[in-house]
Structures are given as C-alpha cells and as structure tokens.
KOLSEKE-936693 format. One record per residue: residue in one letter; x, y, z of N, C-alpha, C in turn. Coordinates in steps of 0.02 Angstrom, whole numbers, padded with zeros to 5 digits, always signed. Example, Ala and Ser with C-alpha at 12.3 -4.5 7.8 and 13.67 -1.06 7.14 Angstrom:
2
A+00660-00284+00390+00615-00225+00390+00660-00165+00390
S+00642-00112+00354+00684-00053+00357+00645+00002+00394
end
This chain:
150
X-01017-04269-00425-01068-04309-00396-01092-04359-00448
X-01100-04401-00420-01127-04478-00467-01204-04490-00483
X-01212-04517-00534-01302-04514-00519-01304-04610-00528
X-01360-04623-00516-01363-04706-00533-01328-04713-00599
X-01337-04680-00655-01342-04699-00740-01276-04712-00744
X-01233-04695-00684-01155-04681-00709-01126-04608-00716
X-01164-04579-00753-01157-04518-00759-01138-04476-00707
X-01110-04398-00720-01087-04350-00654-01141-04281-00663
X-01144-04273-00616-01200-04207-00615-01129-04147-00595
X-01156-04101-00628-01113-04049-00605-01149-04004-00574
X-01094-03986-00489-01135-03917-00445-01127-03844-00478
X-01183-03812-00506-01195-03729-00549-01172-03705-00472
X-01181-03711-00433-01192-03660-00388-01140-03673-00300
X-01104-03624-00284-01069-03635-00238-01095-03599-00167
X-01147-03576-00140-01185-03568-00088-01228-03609-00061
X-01209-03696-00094-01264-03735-00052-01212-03768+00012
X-01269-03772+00054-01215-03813+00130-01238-03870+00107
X-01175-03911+00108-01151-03995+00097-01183-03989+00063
X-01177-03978+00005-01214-04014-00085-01195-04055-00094
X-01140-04116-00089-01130-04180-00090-01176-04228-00059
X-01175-04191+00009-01217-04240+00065-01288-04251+00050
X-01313-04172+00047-01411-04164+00022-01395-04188-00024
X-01361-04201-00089-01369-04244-00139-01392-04320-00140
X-01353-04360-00089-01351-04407-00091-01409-04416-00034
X-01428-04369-00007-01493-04383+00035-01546-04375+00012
X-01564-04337-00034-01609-04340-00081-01624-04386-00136
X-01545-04417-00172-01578-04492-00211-01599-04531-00149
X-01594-04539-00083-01608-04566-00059-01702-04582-00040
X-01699-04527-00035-01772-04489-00044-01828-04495-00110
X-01795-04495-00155-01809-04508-00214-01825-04565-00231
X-01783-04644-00220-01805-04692-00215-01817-04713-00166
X-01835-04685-00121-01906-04730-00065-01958-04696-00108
X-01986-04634-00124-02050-04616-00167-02054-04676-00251
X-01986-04675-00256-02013-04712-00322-02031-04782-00310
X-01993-04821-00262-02021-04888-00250-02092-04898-00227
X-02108-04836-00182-02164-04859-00126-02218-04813-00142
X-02203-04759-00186-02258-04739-00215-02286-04680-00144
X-02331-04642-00168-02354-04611-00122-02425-04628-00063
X-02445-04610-00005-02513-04621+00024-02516-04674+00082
X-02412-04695+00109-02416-04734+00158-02411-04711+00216
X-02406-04716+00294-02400-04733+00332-02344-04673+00344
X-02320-04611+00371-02248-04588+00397-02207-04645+00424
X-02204-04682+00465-02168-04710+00502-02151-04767+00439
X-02194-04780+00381-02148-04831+00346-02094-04794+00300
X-02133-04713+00294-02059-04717+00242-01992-04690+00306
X-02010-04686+00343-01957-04674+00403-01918-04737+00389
X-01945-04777+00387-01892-04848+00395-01883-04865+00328
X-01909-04851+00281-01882-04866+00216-01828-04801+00201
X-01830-04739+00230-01760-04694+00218-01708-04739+00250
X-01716-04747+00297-01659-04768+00375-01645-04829+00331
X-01657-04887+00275-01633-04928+00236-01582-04897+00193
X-01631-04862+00161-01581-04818+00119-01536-04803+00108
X-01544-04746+00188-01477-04712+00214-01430-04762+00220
X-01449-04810+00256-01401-04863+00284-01357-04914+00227
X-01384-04919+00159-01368-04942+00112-01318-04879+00049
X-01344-04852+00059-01298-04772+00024-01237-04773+00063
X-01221-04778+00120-01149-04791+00155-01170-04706+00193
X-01226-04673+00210-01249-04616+00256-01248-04658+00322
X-01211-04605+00362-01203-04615+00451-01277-04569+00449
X-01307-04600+00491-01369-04554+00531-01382-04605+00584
X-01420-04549+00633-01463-04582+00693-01525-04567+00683
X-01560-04597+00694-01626-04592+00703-01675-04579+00743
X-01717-04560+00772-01759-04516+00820-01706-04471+00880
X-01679-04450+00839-01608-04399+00897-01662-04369+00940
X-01647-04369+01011-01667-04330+01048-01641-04264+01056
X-01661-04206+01051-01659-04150+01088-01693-04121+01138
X-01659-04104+01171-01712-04060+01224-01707-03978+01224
X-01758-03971+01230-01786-03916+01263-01754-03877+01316
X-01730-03816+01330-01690-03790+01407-01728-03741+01409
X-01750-03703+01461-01751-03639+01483-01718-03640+01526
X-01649-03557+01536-01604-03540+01593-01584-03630+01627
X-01557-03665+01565-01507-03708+01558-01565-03774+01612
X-01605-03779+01610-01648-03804+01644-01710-03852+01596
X-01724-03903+01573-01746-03935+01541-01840-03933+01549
X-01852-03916+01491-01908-03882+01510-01972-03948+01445
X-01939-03962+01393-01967-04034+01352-01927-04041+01317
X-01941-04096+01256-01882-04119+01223-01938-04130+01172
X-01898-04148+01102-01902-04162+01056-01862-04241+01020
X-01898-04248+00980-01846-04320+00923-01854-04308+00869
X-01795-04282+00829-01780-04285+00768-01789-04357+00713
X-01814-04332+00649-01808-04406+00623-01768-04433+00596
X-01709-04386+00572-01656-04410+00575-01598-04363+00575
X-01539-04366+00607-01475-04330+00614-01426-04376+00575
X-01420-04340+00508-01364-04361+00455-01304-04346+00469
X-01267-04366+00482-01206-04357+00477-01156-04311+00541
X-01207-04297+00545-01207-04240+00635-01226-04172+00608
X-01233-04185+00539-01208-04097+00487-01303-04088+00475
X-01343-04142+00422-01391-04122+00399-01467-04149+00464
X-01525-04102+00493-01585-04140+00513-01630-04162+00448
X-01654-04216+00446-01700-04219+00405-01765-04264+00413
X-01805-04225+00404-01865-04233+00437-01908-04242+00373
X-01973-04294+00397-02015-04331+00358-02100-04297+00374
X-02106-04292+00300-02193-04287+00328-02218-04318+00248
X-02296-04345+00279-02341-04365+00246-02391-04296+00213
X-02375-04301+00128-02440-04246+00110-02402-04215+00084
X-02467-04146+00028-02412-04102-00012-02412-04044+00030
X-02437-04036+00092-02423-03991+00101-02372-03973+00166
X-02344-03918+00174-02319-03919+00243-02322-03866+00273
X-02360-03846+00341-02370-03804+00376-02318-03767+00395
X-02317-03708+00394-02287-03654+00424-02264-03688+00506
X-02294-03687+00549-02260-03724+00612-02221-03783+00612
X-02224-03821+00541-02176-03892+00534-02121-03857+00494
X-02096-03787+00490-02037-03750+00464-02005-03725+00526
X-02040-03685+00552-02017-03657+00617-01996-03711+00653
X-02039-03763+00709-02020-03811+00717-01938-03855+00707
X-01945-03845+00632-01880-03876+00599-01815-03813+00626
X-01832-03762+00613-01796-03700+00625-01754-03702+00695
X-01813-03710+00768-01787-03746+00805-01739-03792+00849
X-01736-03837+00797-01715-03892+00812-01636-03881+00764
X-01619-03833+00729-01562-03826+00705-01515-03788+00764
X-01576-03740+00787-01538-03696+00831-01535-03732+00887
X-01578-03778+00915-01569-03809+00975-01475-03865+00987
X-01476-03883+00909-01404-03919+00895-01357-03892+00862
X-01346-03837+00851-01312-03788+00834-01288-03797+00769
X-01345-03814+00741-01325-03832+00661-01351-03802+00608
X-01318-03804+00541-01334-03740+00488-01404-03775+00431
X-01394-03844+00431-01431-03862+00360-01505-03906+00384
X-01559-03908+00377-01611-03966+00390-01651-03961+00283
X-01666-04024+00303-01700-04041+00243-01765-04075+00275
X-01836-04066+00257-01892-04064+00272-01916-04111+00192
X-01948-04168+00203-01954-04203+00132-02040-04210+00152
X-02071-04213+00093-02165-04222+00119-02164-04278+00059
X-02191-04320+00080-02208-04375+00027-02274-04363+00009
X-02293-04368-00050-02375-04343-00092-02387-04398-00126
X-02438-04412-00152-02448-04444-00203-02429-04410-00268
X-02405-04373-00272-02390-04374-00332-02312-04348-00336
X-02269-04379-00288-02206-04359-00271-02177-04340-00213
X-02122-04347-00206-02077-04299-00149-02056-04240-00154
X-02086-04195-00094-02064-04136-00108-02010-04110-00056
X-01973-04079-00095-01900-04082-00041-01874-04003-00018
X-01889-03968+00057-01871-03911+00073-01808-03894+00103
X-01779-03875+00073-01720-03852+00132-01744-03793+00180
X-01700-03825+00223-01702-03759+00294-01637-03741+00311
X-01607-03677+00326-01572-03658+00338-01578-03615+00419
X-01524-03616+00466-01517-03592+00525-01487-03519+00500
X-01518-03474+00509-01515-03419+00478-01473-03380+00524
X-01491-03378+00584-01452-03354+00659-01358-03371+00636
X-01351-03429+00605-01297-03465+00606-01261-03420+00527
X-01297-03444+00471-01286-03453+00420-01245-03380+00402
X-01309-03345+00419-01308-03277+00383-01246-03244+00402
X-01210-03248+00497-01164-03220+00501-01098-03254+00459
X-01088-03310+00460-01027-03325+00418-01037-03308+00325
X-01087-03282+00317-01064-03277+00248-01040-03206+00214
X-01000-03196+00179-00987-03140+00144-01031-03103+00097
X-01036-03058+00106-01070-03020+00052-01058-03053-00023
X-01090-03044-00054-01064-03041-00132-01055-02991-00174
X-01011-02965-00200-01012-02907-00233-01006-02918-00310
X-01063-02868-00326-01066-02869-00414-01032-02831-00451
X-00989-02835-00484-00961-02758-00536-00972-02821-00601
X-01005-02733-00633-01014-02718-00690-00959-02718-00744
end
C-alpha cells in the first residue's frame, strides 16, 4: 500500500476485510478532516468524501437505498451514505461521539445487503475518528479458528 510521501506501508496483520480498500478510504477520510478541519455541516463533508472518493479512482454510490422487508414485504427503507465498491458501507457522522444505536443501525444495514465490512467515520474537532463494523452473522461463520502451539 502507498502512502502520499511515496512511501509503502506494510499490512502486520492478515484478519482485516479489504485492508487495501479501508486503506484507501480512510486517506480519504483523512484529508477531507485535514483540509476542512472539524465543526461543519454532515452533508458537507458527505460531498467533500464523494470528491475524494471520486478523485482516489473509489467506485461508490451514494445515498444507496435499502429497504426494510418484513415476510419479504417492505415495511421502510433506509439510505446509506455511501456503498464503496459494493464490498465497504461507510457512513458519516458529525462529533466525537457515537451512539450505540448509530452501531447497531450500521450493523443492520450490513445484514440488510449481505455484506461483511462498514466503516462508521465521526468528524470532531479535533479529528476523525474511524470505526469499523463488522457483520458478525456473516464474518464469524467463514473464519477459522486460530490455533496456538507453543
């Protein structure tokens, strides 16, 4: 993986989903906070990611609809703020903090699209803070144990 300086970062760790991708979605993330600073508007850094993205060479859509079913029957819907790649959700909030129902929520909306990875970013004044979410329903069955010997 590349960083601006030129330089390569090396991945320590082989249990992240798409570490290439959240990589490059997170400098993304990174400089909308560093240009624009913290204390604006959600909907501007929505459109200053969606530049971003769109300049990084990231496929995403933006306010993806999902809906809602009960017994296959449409019961409300939702809009994502953005669907990366078809692979990552990643969703925007204003503030350092983030409520327990804006996780679940996120949780949701992985399982509603049958997908493994969301990234949850809160812009602060005094930075971006960046959560991953994982579809656990999904995740947990494909992975292998790990086994330790001594």
């Amino acid at each position: 993986m590349d960083n601006k300086g030129g330089g390569k970062y090396t991945l320590r760790r082989n249990d992240l989903l798409y570490p290439e991708l959240s990589f490059k979605a997170n400098g993304v993330l990174f400089e909308v906070y560093k240009q624009l600073g913290g204390g604006h508007n959600e909907s501007y850094y929505q459109k200053a990611v969606a530049i971003g993205l769109k300049n990084a060479g990231i496929k995403f859509v933006s306010q993806r609809y999902v809906p809602l079913k009960f017994q296959d029957e449409k019961v409300g819907k939702y809009y994502l703020d953005f669907l990366i790649e078809d692979k990552i959700v990643l969703e925007l909030k204003r503030g350092h903090w983030l409520p327990v129902a804006v996780l679940e929520q996120v949780k949701k909306y992985l399982e509603s699209l049958n997908l493994d990875l969301a990234i949850v970013a809160c812009f602060a004044n005094d930075g971006v803070i960046i959560k991953r979410v994982i579809n656990e329903k999904r995740v947990l069955k494909t992975l292998k144990p790990t086994r330790y010997t001594s």
